[in-house]
C-alpha positions in Angstrom: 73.9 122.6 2.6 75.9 124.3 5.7 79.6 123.9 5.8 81.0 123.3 9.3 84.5 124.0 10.3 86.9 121.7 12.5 88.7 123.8 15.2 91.5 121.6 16.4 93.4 122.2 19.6 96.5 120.0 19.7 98.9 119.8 22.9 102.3 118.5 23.8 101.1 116.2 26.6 97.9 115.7 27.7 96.5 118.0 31.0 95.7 116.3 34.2 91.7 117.9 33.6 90.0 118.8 30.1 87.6 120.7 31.7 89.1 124.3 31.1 90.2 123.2 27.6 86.2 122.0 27.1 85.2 125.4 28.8 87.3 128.0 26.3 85.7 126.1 23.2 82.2 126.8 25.1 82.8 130.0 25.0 83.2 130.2 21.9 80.4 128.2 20.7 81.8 124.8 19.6 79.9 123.0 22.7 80.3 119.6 21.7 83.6 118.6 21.4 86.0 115.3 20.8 88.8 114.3 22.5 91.9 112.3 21.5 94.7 111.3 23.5 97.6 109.7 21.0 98.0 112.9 19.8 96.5 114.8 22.5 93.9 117.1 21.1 90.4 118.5 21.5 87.9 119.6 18.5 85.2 121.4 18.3 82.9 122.3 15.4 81.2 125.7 14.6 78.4 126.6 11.6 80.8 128.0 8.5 78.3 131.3 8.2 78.6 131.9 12.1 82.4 132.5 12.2 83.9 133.2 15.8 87.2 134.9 16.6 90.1 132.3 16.4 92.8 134.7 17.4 91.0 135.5 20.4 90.3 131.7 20.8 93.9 130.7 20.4 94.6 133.2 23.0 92.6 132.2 25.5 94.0 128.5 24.9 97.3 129.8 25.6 96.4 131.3 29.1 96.2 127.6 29.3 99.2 125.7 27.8 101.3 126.4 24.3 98.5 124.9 22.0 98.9 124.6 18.2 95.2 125.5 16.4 94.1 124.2 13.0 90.8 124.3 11.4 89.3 122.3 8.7 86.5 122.6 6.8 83.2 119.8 6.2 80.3 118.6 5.0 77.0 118.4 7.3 77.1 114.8 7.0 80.9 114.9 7.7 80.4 116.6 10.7 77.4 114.9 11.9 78.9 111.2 11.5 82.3 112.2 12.9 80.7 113.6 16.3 78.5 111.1 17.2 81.2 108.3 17.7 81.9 110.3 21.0 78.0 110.1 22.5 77.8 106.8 24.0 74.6 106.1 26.5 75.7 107.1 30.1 74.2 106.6 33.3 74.0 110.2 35.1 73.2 110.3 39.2 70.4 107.3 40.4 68.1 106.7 38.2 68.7 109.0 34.7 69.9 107.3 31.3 71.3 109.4 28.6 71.6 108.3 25.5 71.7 109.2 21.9 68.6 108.5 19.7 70.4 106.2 17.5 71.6 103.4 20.3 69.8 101.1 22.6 71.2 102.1 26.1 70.2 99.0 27.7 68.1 100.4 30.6 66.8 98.8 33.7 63.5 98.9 35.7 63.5 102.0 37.7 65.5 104.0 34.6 64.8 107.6 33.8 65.6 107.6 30.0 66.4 111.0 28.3 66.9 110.4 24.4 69.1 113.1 22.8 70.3 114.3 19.2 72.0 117.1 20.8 74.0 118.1 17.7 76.0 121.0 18.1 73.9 121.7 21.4 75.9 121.3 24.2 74.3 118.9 26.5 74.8 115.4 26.0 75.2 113.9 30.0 79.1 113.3 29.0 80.1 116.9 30.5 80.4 117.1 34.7 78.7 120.4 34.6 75.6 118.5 33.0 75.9 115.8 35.6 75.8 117.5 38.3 72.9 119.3 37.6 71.1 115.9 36.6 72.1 114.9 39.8 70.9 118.3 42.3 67.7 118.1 40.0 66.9 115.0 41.0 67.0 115.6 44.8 63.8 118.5 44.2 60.4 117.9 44.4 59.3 118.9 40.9 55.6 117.6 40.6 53.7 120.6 39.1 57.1 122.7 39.3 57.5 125.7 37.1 61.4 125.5 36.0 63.2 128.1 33.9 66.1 126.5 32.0 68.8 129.4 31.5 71.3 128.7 28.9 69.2 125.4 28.1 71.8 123.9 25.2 70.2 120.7 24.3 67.1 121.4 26.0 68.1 118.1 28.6 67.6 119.8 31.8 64.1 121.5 31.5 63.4 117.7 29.7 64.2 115.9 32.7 62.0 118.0 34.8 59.5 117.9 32.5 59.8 113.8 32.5 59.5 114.1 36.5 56.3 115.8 36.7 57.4 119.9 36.4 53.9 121.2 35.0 56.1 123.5 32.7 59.5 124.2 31.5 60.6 127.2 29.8 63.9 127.0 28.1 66.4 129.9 26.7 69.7 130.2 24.5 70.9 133.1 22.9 71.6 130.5 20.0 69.2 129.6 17.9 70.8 125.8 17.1 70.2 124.9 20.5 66.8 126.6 20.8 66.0 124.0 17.9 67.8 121.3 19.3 65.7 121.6 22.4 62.3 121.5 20.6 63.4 119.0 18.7 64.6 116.7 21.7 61.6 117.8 23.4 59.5 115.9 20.9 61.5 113.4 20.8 60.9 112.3 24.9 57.1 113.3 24.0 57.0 116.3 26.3 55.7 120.0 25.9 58.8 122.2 26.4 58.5 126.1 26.0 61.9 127.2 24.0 62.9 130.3 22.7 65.4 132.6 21.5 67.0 135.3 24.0 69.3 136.4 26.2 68.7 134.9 29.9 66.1 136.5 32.3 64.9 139.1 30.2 63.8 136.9 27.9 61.3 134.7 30.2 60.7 137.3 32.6 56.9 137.7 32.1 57.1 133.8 32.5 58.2 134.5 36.3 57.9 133.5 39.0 59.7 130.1 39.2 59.9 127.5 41.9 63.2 126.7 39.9 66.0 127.9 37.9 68.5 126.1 36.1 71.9 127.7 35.1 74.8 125.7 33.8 76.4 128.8 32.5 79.5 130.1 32.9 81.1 131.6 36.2 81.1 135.3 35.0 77.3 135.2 33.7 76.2 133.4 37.2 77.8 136.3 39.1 76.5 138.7 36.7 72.7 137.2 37.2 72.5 136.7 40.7 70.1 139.0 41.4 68.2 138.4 38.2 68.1 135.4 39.9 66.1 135.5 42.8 63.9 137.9 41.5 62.4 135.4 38.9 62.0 132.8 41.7 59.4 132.4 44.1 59.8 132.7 47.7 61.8 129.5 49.0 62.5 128.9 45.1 65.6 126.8 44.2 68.8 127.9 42.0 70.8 125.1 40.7 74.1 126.9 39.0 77.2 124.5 37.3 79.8 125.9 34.9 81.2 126.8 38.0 85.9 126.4 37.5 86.7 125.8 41.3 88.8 128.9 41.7 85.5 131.1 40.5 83.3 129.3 43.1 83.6 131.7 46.1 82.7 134.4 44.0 79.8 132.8 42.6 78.6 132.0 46.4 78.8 135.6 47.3 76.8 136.9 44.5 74.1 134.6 45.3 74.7 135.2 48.9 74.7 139.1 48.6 71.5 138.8 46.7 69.7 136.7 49.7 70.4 133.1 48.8 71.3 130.3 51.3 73.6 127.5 50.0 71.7 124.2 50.0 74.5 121.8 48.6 77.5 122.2 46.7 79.0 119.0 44.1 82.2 118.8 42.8 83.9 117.0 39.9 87.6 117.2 38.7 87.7 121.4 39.0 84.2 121.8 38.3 81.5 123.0 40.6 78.3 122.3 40.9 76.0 124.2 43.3 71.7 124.5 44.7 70.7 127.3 46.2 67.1 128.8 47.9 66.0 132.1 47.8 
């Protein structure tokens, strides 16, 4: 049975915006996280035979604010009870409902549902990165779309394509949790989804060309893939990119600029940006 540990971030006063806080524990591979406000703190879990660097953690915190980091170790069942109070269904854009397999979500004629376990995926709808991508995904014509999902967490973006009529999704994480949290969610919302284990581009590159990529992947690794980028896609191919702090965004938009991509629309939420581009 795996052991899990609890890394908990507590804070003098809450910050006006989580969302760098959430950010520095996806970066170091505790994507789902909880959130309390009376004390204010944030937790994430990670695998107890994956370990990650919790002095270089705690640093990057502190670039923040003065945080005060303990960890505690749990069961699997611990761990897996205790996060899912936090996933509540959630309605995402026009027409997409999230929700977790184990609750009714209440949807309405019209509803796109996406059923999740993410587990320790991140991916569950309740992130603004996530939502913004569910939202510039649903503005693209994806019947008989070929969509590369880079970074694909809980598999939900290439699944909503999928669920809108992409002929084929093929999804990537270089962590293999999320790879089978993907399949996994894939068969769950009874659609064929393509998953493996890699490191971006080069691992779906004989897959290419795309009429779209997905990226919800940090600032640094958009810049850094740019040109990765439009080579994958087709001519007049679409790049969605979130994971985007707003202080990174003009650099992002002149990688993907400097490698021939026009700005289609840009979405914003608290510091987070959200972003589609065409080749």
């Amino acid at each position: 049975m795996r052991t899990w540990i609890k890394v908990t971030a507590s804070l003098a006063e809450s910050p006006e915006d989580w969302g760098a806080w959430i950010d520095v524990f996806d970066q170091f591979g505790m994507a789902s996280t909880e959130q309390t406000d009376r004390p204010p703190s944030l937790s994430g879990y990670y695998a107890g035979d994956h370990p990650i660097d919790l002095r270089g953690f705690q640093l990057r915190l502190n670039h923040l604010a003065d945080a005060s980091v303990t960890t505690l170790e749990v069961a699997e069942e611990e761990w897996a009870e205790s996060w899912k109070q936090f996933f509540k269904p959630r309605r995402v854009g026009k027409h997409w409902m999230i929700k977790p397999s184990w609750e009714d979500c209440g949807a309405e004629p019209g509803d796109r549902v996406i059923e999740l376990d993410p587990g320790q995926a991140f991916g569950t709808g309740d992130h603004p990165t996530t939502r913004m991508c569910l939202e510039l995904l649903e503005r693209q014509d994806l019947q008989g779309a070929m969509v590369a999902d880079i970074g694909c967490g809980s598999g939900i973006l290439s699944i909503a394509a999928l669920l809108v009529g992409a002929a084929r999704a093929v999804a990537v994480d270089v962590d293999p949790i999320a790879v089978e949290a993907s399949i996994e969610n894939a068969a769950r919302n009874q659609v064929a989804l393509d998953a493996v284990v890699g490191d971006g581009f080069a691992a779906v590159s004989s897959k290419a060309p795309f009429d779209i990529v997905l990226a919800n992947i940090i600032s640094a690794t958009l810049i850094n893939v740019a040109h990765q980028a439009a080579t994958a896609l087709k001519p007049g191919g679409v790049w969605i990119v979130s994971g985007i702090i707003d202080e990174n965004w003009t650099d992002v938009q002149r990688a993907a600029q400097q490698v021939g991509f026009g700005l289609v629309e840009v979405l914003t939420e608290d510091r987070w940006v959200a972003a589609t581009f065409r080749r």
